[in-house]
KOLMI-775812 format. One line per field, with one value per residue (C-alpha): residue number from 1; residue in one letter; x, y, z. Coordinates in steps of 0.001 Angstrom, whole numbers, plus 524288, in hexadecimal, padded with zeros to 5 digits. Each point is the difference from the previous one (the first is absolute). Layout:
<nodes>
pos = [NUM:...]
code = [a:...]
east = [X:...]
north = [Y:...]
up = [Z:...]
</nodes>
This chain:
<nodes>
pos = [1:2:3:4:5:6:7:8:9:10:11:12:13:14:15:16:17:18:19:20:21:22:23:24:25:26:27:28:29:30:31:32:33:34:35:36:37:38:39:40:41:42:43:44:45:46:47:48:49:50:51:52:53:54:55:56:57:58:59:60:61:62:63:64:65:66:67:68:69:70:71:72:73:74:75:76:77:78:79:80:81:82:83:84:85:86:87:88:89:90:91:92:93:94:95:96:97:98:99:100:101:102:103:104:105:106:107:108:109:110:111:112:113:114:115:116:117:118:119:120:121:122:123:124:125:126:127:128:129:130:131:132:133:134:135:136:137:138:139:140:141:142:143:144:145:146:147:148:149:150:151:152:153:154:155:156:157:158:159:160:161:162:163:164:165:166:167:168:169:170:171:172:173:174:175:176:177:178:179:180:181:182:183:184:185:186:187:188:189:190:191:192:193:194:195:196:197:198:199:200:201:202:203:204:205:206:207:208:209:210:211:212:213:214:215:216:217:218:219:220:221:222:223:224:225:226:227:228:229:230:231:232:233:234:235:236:237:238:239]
code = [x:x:x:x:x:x:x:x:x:x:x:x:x:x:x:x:x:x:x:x:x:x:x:x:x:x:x:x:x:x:x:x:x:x:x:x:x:x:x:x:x:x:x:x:x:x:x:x:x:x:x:x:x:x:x:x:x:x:x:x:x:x:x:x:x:x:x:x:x:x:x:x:x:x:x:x:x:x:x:x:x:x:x:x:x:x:x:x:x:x:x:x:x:x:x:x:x:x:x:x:x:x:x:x:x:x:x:x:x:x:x:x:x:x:x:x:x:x:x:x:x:x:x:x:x:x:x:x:x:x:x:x:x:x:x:x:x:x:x:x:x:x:x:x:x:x:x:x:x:x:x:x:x:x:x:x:x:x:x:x:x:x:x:x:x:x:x:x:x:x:x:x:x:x:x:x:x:x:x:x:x:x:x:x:x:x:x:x:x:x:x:x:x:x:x:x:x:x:x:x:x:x:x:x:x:x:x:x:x:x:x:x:x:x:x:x:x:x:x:x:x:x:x:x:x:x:x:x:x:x:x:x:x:x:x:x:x:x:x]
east = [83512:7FCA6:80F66:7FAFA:7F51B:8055F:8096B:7F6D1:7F80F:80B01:8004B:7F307:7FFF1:80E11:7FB21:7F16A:7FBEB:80BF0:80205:7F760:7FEBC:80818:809E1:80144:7FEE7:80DB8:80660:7FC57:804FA:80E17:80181:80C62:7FFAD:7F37B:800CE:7F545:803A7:80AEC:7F567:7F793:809B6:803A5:7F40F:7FD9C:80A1A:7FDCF:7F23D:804D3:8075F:7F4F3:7F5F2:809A9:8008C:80D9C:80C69:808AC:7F9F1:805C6:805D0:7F30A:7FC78:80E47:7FB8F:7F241:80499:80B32:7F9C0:7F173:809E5:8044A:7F4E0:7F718:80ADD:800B1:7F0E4:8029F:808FF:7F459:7F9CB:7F2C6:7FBB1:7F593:7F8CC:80ADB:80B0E:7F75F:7FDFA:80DFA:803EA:7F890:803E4:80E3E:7FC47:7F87C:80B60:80885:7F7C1:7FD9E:80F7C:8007D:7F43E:808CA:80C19:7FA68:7F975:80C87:7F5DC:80793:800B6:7F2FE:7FF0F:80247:7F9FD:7F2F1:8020C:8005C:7F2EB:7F9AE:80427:7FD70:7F2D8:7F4B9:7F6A5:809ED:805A4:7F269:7F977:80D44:7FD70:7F2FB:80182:80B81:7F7A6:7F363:8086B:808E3:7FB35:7F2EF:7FE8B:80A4B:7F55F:7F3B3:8063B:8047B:7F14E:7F8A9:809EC:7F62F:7F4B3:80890:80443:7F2E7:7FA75:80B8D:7FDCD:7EF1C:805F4:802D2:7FCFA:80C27:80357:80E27:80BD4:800D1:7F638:7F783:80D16:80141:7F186:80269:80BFD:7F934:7F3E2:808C8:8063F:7F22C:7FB67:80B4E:800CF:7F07B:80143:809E3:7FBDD:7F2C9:7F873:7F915:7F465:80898:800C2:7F2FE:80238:80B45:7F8B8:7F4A2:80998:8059E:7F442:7FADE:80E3A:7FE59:7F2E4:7FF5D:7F655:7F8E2:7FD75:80F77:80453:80724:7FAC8:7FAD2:80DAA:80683:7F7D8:8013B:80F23:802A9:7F497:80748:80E4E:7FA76:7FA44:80C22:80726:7F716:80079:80D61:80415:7F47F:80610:80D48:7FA4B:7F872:80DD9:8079D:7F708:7FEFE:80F7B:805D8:7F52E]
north = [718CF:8024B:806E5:809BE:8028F:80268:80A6F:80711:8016A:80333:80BFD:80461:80164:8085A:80917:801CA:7FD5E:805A0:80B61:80CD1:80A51:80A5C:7F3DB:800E5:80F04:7FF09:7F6EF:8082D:80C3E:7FA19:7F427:7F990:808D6:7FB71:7F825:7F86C:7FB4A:7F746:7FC0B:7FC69:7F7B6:7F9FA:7FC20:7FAF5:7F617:7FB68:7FDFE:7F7D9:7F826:7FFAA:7FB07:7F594:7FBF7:7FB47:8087E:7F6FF:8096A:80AFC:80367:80206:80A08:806F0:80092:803D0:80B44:80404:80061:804A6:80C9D:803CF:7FBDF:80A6E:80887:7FF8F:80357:80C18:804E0:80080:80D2D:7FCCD:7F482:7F98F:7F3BD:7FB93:801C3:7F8FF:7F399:7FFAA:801AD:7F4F8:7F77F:80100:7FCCD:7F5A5:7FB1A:80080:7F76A:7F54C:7FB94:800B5:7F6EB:7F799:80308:7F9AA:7F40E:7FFCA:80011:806B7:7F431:7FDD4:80C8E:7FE94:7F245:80620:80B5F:7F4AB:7F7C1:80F40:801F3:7F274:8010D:8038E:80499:808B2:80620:8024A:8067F:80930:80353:8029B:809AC:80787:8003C:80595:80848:80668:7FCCD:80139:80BD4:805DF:7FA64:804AC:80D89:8005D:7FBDF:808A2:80AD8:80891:7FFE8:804E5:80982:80389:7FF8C:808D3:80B01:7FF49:801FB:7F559:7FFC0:8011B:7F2EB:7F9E1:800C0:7F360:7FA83:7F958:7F881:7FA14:7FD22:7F7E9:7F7E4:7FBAD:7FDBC:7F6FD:7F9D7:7FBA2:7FB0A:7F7D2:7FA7E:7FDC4:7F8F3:7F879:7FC9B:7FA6C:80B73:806D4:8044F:808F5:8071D:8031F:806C6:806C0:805C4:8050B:805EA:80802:80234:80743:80614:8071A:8046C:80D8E:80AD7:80222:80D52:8013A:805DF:7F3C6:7F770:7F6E8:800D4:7FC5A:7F509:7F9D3:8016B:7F93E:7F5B5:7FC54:8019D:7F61B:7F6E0:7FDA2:7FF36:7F55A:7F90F:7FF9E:7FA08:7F60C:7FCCA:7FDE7:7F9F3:7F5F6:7FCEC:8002D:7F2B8:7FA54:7FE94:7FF8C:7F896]
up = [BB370:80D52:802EB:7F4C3:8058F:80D39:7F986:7F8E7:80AA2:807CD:7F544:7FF8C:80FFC:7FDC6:7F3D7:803AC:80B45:809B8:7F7D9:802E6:7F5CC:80932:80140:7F059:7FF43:808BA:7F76E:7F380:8072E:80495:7F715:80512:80B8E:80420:80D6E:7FB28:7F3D7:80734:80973:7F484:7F9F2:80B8A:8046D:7F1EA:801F5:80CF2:7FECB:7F456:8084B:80B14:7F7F5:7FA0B:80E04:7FE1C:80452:7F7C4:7F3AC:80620:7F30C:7F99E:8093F:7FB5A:7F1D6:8026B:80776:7F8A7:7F353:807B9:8031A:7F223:7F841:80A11:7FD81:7F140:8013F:80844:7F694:7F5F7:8012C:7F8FC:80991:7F8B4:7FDF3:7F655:809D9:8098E:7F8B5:7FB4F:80D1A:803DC:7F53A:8056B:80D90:7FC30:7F704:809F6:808C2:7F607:7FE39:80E6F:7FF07:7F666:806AB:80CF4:7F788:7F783:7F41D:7F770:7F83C:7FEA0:7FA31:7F186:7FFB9:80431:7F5A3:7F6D8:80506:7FED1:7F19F:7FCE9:806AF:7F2E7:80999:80843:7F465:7F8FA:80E16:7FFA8:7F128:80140:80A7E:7F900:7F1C5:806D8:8092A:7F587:7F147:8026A:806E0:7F3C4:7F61C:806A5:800C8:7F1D2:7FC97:8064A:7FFB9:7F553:8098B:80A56:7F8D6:7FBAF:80F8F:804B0:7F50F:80511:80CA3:807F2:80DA0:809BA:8042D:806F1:7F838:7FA54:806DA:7F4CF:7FD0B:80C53:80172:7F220:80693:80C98:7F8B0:7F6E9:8081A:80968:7F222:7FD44:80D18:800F5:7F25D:803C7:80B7B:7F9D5:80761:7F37C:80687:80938:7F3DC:7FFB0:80E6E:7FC3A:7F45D:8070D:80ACA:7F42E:7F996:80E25:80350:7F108:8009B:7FA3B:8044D:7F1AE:802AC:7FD94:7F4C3:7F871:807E3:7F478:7F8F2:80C5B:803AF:7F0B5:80176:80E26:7FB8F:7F208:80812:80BCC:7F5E4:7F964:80963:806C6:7F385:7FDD0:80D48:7FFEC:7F0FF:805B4:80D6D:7F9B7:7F587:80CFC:80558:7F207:7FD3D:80E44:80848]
</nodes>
């Protein structure tokens, strides 16, 4: 564990914290031409190897920098440059790192053994279930349910809020109730509750205020229900 470590912090020095924004804007202008971009992904590798403290993994430093160079490149190449890109981006660095992490350990045949103790695991499997039913189903159910108020709120004029912000408010707030049931922490709840509760106050001198209040409360209290419901199932069958 601790050669993983070393890489990925190896990575996070390389694609953070040696890279200025003017450094970036060059490689977004010239791409392959970019002087930097080679730098980058040299430096990628060889800190690699540095931090591994061992030249005789000299050829872990050659695939972290070759495939540090095209992954930044197949990024540049993408003209809307957005959080997805950036995560997926990420994900293929950090991809990248972990089979040199099992090339160096010559894990590779651990690998579908531990797949096996994780699917085999009741407690593993139901956390992982949990979080996909309150982050996907759930948030479709809620929406279907309380779709007629929205409409209703939206046609009184509903105050301007982020695009799709209410739906991501509902998955983070699902997933902290999940994780605080689970976890045996109910009476976070009660914190995270009163957080919202402040967060949504609405001025009553607002025209809709009431009608907005009513829907958020009803959409919030469902959806607090639901994941404590499938929390508290989660510890009964898998703990």
């Amino acid at each position: 564990m601790n050669i993983l470590l070393q890489l990925l912090l190896a990575h996070v020095i390389t694609d953070f914290a040696l890279q200025s924004q003017k450094l970036i804007d060059h490689k977004k202008k010239y791409r392959a031409r970019s002087w930097f971009l080679w730098v980058h992904a040299l430096l990628a590798g060889v800190l690699s190897v540095l931090f591994l403290m061992d030249i005789k993994y000299w050829y872990v430093g050659l695939i972290i920098s070759i495939t540090h160079f095209f992954i930044d490149l197949w990024k540049l190449h993408k003209n809307n440059d957005n959080l997805k890109y950036f995560l997926l981006d990420q994900l293929f660095h950090i991809l990248i790192i972990i089979v040199s992490w099992l090339l160096v350990i010559n894990g590779f045949k651990e690998v579908l053994p531990l797949f096996k103790t994780v699917l085999q695991s009741n407690q593993i499997v139901g956390i992982i279930l949990g979080y996909i039913l309150v982050i996907f189903p759930v948030g479709f159910i809620i929406g279907r349910a309380t779709q007629r108020w929205r409409k209703e709120v939206e046609v009184a004029g509903e105050e301007a809020s982020l695009e799709k912000a209410g739906r991501y408010i509902g998955i983070f707030e699902r997933i902290l109730v999940f994780t605080f049931v689970v976890t045996n922490q109910m009476a976070a709840i009660g914190f995270l509750i009163a957080a919202k509760s402040i967060l949504r106050f609405s001025n009553k001198e607002e025209v809709n205020a009431r009608k907005q209040t009513e829907y958020v409360l009803i959409g919030t209290l469902m959806s607090f229900s639901i994941s404590i419901v499938i929390g508290i199932l989660v510890r009964v069958v898998s703990f």
